[in-house]
VEXZA-340207 format. One record per residue (C-alpha): residue in three letters; x, y, z. Coordinates in steps of 0.1 Angstrom, whole numbers, plus 5000, padded with zeros to 4 digits. Layout:
VEXZA-340207
ALAXYZ...
This chain:
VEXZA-340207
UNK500050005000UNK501050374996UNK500850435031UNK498150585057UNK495650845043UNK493451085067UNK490351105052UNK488351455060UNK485251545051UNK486051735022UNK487851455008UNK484951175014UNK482951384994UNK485851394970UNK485451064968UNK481851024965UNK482551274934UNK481551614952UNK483351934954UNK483352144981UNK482552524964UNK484452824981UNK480752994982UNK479652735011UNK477452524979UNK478352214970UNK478952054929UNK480351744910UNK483851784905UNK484451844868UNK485751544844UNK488651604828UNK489451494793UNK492551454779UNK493751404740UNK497051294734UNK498651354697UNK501851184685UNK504351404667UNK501751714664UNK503752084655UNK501852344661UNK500552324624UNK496452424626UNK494252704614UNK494252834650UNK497952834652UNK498353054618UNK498452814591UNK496752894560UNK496752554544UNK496252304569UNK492952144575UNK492152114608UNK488252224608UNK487452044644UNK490852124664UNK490252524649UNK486252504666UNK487852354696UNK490752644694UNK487852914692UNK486352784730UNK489552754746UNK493052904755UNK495352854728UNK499252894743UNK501152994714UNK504352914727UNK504052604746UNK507152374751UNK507752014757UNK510551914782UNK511851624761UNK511651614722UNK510551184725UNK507851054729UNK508450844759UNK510051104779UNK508351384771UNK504451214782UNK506551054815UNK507451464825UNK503751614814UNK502151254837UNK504651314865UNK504951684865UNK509151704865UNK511751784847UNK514351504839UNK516951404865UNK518851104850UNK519551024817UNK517550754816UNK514351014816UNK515251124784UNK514750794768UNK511450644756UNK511650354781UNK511150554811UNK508250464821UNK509750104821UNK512550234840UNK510850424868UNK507150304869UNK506449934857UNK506949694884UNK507449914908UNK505549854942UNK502550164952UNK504550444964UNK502750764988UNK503850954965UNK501450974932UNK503250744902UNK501551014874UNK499151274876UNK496350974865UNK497350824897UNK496951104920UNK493251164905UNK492350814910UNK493150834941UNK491251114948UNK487950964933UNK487750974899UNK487550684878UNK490450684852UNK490250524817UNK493250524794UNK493150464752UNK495650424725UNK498750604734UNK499250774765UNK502250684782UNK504750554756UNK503950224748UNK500750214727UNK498750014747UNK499950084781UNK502149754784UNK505849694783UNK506949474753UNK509249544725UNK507449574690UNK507849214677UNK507049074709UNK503348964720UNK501849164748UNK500648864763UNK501648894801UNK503349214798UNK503049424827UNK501549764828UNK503850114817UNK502150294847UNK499949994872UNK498250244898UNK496850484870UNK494150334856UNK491250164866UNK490650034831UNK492950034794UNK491649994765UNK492649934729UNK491449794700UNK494349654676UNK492449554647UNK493649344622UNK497149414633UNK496649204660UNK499249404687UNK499149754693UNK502749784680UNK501749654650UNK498949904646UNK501750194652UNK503550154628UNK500649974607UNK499550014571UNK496049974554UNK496049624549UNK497449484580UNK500649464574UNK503449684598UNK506949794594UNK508649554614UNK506149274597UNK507949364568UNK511149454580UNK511449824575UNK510449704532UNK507749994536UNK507350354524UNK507250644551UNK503650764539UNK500550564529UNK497150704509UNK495050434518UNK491750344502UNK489850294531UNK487550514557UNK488350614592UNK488550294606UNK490850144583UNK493950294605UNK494050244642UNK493050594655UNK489550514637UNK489150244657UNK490250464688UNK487750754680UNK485450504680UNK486750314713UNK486350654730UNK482750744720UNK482150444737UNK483450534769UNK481850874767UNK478650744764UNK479450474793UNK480850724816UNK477950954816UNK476150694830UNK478050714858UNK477950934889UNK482150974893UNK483651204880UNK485951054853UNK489851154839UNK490051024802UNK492451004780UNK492850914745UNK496150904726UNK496050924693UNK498750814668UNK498951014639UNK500551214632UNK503650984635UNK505650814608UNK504450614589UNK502050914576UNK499350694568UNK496150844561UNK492750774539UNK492550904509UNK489851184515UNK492151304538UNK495251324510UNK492251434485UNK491351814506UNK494951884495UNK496452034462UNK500151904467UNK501352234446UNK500152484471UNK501552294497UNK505052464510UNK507952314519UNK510552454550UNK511652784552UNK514852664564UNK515952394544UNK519352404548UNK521752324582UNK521652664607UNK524752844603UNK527652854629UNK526452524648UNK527952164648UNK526151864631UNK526051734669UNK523051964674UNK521051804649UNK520451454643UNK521051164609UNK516651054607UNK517350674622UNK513850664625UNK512850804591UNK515250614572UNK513850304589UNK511450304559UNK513450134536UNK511450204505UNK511050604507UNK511850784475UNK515050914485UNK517250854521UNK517651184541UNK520851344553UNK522251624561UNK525151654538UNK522051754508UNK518551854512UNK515951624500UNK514751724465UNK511551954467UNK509251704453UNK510051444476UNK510151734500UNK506651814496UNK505351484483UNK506351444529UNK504551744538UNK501151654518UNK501151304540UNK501751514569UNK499451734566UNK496651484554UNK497751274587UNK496751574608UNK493751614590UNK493151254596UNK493351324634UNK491551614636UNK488651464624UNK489051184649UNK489251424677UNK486251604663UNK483951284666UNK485251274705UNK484551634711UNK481551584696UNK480151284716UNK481551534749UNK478451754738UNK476551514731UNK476051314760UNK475751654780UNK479151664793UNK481251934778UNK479952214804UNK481752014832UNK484451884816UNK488352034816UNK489651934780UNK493051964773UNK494351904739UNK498351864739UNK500751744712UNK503851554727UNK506951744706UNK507551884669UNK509351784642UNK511451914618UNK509451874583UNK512751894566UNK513952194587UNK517852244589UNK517551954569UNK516051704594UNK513251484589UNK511951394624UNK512751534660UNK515551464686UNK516951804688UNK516952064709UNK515552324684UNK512452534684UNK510652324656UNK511051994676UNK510352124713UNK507452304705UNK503952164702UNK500552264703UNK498752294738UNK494752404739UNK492952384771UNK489152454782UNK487952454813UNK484552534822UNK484052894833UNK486953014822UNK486653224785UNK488553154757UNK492053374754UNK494853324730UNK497853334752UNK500353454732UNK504153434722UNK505453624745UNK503953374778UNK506353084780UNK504852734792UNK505652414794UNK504052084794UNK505051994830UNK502152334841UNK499652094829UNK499251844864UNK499752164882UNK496652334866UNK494552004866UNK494751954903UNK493952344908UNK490452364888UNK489552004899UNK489952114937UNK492851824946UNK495651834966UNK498951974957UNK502051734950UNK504751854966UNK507551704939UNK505951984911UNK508552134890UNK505552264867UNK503652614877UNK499452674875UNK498252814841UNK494952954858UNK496253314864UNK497553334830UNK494253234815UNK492053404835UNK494053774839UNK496153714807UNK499253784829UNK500753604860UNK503653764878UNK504153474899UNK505353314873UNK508853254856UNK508753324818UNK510653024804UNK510452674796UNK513352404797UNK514152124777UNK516251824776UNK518051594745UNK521251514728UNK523751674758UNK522251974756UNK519952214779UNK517552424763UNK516452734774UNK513852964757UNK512153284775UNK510153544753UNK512553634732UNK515753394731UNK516452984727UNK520252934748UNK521252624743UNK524452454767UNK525952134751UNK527851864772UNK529951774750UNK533351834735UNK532051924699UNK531852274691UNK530352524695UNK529252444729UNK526852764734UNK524252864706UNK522153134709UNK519053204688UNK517153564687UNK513553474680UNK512853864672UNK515153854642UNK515353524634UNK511953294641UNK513853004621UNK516952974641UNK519052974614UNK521753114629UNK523753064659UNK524353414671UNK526553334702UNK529853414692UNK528253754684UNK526653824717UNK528953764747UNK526653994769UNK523553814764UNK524953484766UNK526353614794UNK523053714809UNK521153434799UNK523353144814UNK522553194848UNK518653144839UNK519352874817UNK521352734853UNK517752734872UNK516852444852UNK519852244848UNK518751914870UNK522351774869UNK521351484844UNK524451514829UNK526451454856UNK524851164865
């Protein structure tokens, strides 16, 4: 057991699903929904893109706080969902890899301390359901991709009082990752697969059909019952491959779609900053292998970006059937909603297909959030958060106790005033022996290692693209930045 609890009276009725009102009245504590996306940038209507289709993320943008400059902590997958579930910047090495959740959580015995943010609300009565991919593995188990999940253990086992996913006619959720229209996978097929698939086949023909349709399911269910609920639903797309039906490639004229702004490697910075596309070259049969010593041709370039962009489209409609079975069932006035995608990636930025480094384009991901009573506000550019203010801000409009271990800060203020003093204007982030550090105006980056330069420097006023490594150039404000950049080294590379 976790140790000995004191129940009050305002907990009991916690528990019983009741919320104590600072006006002396008493109400159901809210639900709280939560939608995962894989691989997401900050590529939607709402977040200034002209030719993306994202018609159900945009209506959902228009009701809630949009935070333009939201950061995530580690640019993985794994690692960057274990610091938004637990609320902390890295410590170890071994929290910027994907297995951390394998390293820290699974098998581990019940602790007082909260294993995730889940956890901590199940504990405090509300009945937690998990779908698709939430933590890192896909189906919340621990087993390598070719592997059966039979008897695999659970990535986080006091979350959730139920898991679901439905793996099709891939038959294990790892095959439906990294699936393809007609059942077959990329490690099926060892890696003989192309990185993008227009398949002829509706929604349900990929796996995050069969997840929308997993979670209307459990919408309608929990309405039935009288605790509150946490939900979440991790969708896959839009990671590699970018598999999508065809409709979805169809709402696109490949011509007007455009390719990076910064196609070539940033100036005054070593290859050690960016990364060689392991995982995109894994997809054996792509038109043409990407590295950094060329650029990929423009065709193949955009040929990319149209199955990205039709993989998001893909999602967003997936999200908009959830959302819409929310308002359906007559929950979406009660219910916190929090829409957050798990890193970037460089769409053939500085040359790079994929993300694992430490620049804007790959820490930087979408994060909309509504919460009942509280009006929708565009927080913009110049607000810095992180994805680690996310358990923070749950526990604060759901009425629960505070976790001690926090490294995140409350988003209420800033959505409700627009400001917040209180409130440290900078995000940190972790990869590739580096610390990132970006505040309103600069990204300062401090490499580990013996490659140089060891310091870059980017000026977001000047130059949004990071292009250029401006250190060398400005002593003084490297100078002045270090110390800040200091508050959030954790010693992980010392470790």
């Amino acid at each position: 057991m976790f140790g000995k609890i004191t129940f009050n009276w305002a907990l009991a009725l916690c528990c019983l699903g009741v919320s104590v009102c600072s006006g002396g009245g008493e109400k159901r504590k809210p639900n709280v929904l939560f939608i995962a996306v894989d691989d997401l940038r900050p590529e939607t209507g709402a977040y200034g893109n002209p030719v993306i289709k994202t018609p159900n993320l945009d209506r959902f943008a228009a009701t809630a706080a949009v935070f333009e400059n939201h950061y995530v902590q580690v640019p993985t997958c794994g690692a960057s969902r274990y610091s938004l579930l637990t609320g902390r910047w890295p410590r170890t090495k071994q929290h910027l890899q994907n297995s951390a959740f394998e390293s820290f959580m699974s098998g581990e015995p019940e602790k007082e301390a909260p294993e995730s943010m889940v956890h901590h609300f199940r504990r405090h009565g509300y009945h937690t359901a998990g779908i698709g991919k939430v933590s890192h593995s896909v189906d919340g188990l621990v087993y390598g991709y070719e592997e059966s999940p039979e008897g695999a253990r659970r990535e986080m086992p006091y979350s959730w009082d139920e898991f679901l996913f439905n793996a099709g006619k891939w038959g294990t959720g790892w095959n439906a990752f990294f699936g393809y229209a007609d059942g077959s996978n990329r490690q099926g097929k060892k890696g003989k697969v192309k990185p993008y698939e227009k398949g002829m086949v509706d929604d349900a023909g990929y796996p995050d059909g069969l997840t929308a349709d997993l979670a209307v399911e459990k919408i309608r269910a929990l309405s039935k019952r009288q605790q509150p609920f946490f939900l979440s639903v991790g969708f896959f797309k839009p990671h590699l491959p970018f598999t999508a039906p065809a409709k979805y490639w169809d709402l696109y004229d490949r011509e007007k779609i455009p390719i990076s702004p910064v196609p070539d490697l940033p100036a005054n910075v070593s290859l050690a900053s960016l990364q060689k596309m392991g995982e995109f070259n894994q997809y054996g049969l792509g038109d043409e292998r990407a590295v950094l010593d060329r650029r990929l041709t423009d065709a193949y370039a955009r040929k990319l970006v149209h199955a990205y962009y039709a993989s998001v489209s893909y999602v967003d409609a997936q999200i908009g059937k959830v959302l819409d079975e929310l308002e359906k069932q007559g929950l979406a006035d009660n219910t916190i909603v929090v829409v957050w995608g798990d890193h970037g990636w460089h769409l053939g930025d500085h040359r790079v297909w994929g993300k694992h480094t430490n620049f804007e384009v790959a820490l930087r991901s979408p994060l909309m959030i509504r919460v009942p009573g509280i009006r929708a506000v565009r927080i913009p550019g110049k607000q810095v958060v992180s994805s680690i203010d996310v358990y923070p801000s749950l526990l604060e409009w759901c009425g629960l106790p505070s976790v001690a271990s926090l490294d995140g800060h409350s988003l209420d203020r800033l959505m409700r005033k627009g400001s917040d003093r209180s409130r440290e204007n900078v995000a940190f982030s972790y990869f590739n022996q580096g610390i990132s550090m970006r505040n309103e105006r600069y990204r300062l980056i401090r490499y580990f290692r013996e490659d140089l330069p060891m310091i870059e420097l980017y000026d977001h006023l000047e130059d949004p693209f990071e292009s250029k490594n401006i250190a060398a150039d400005q002593p003084r404000i490297v100078e002045k930045l270090l110390p800040l950049l200091e508050k959030g080294n954790t010693g992980l590379y010392n470790r």
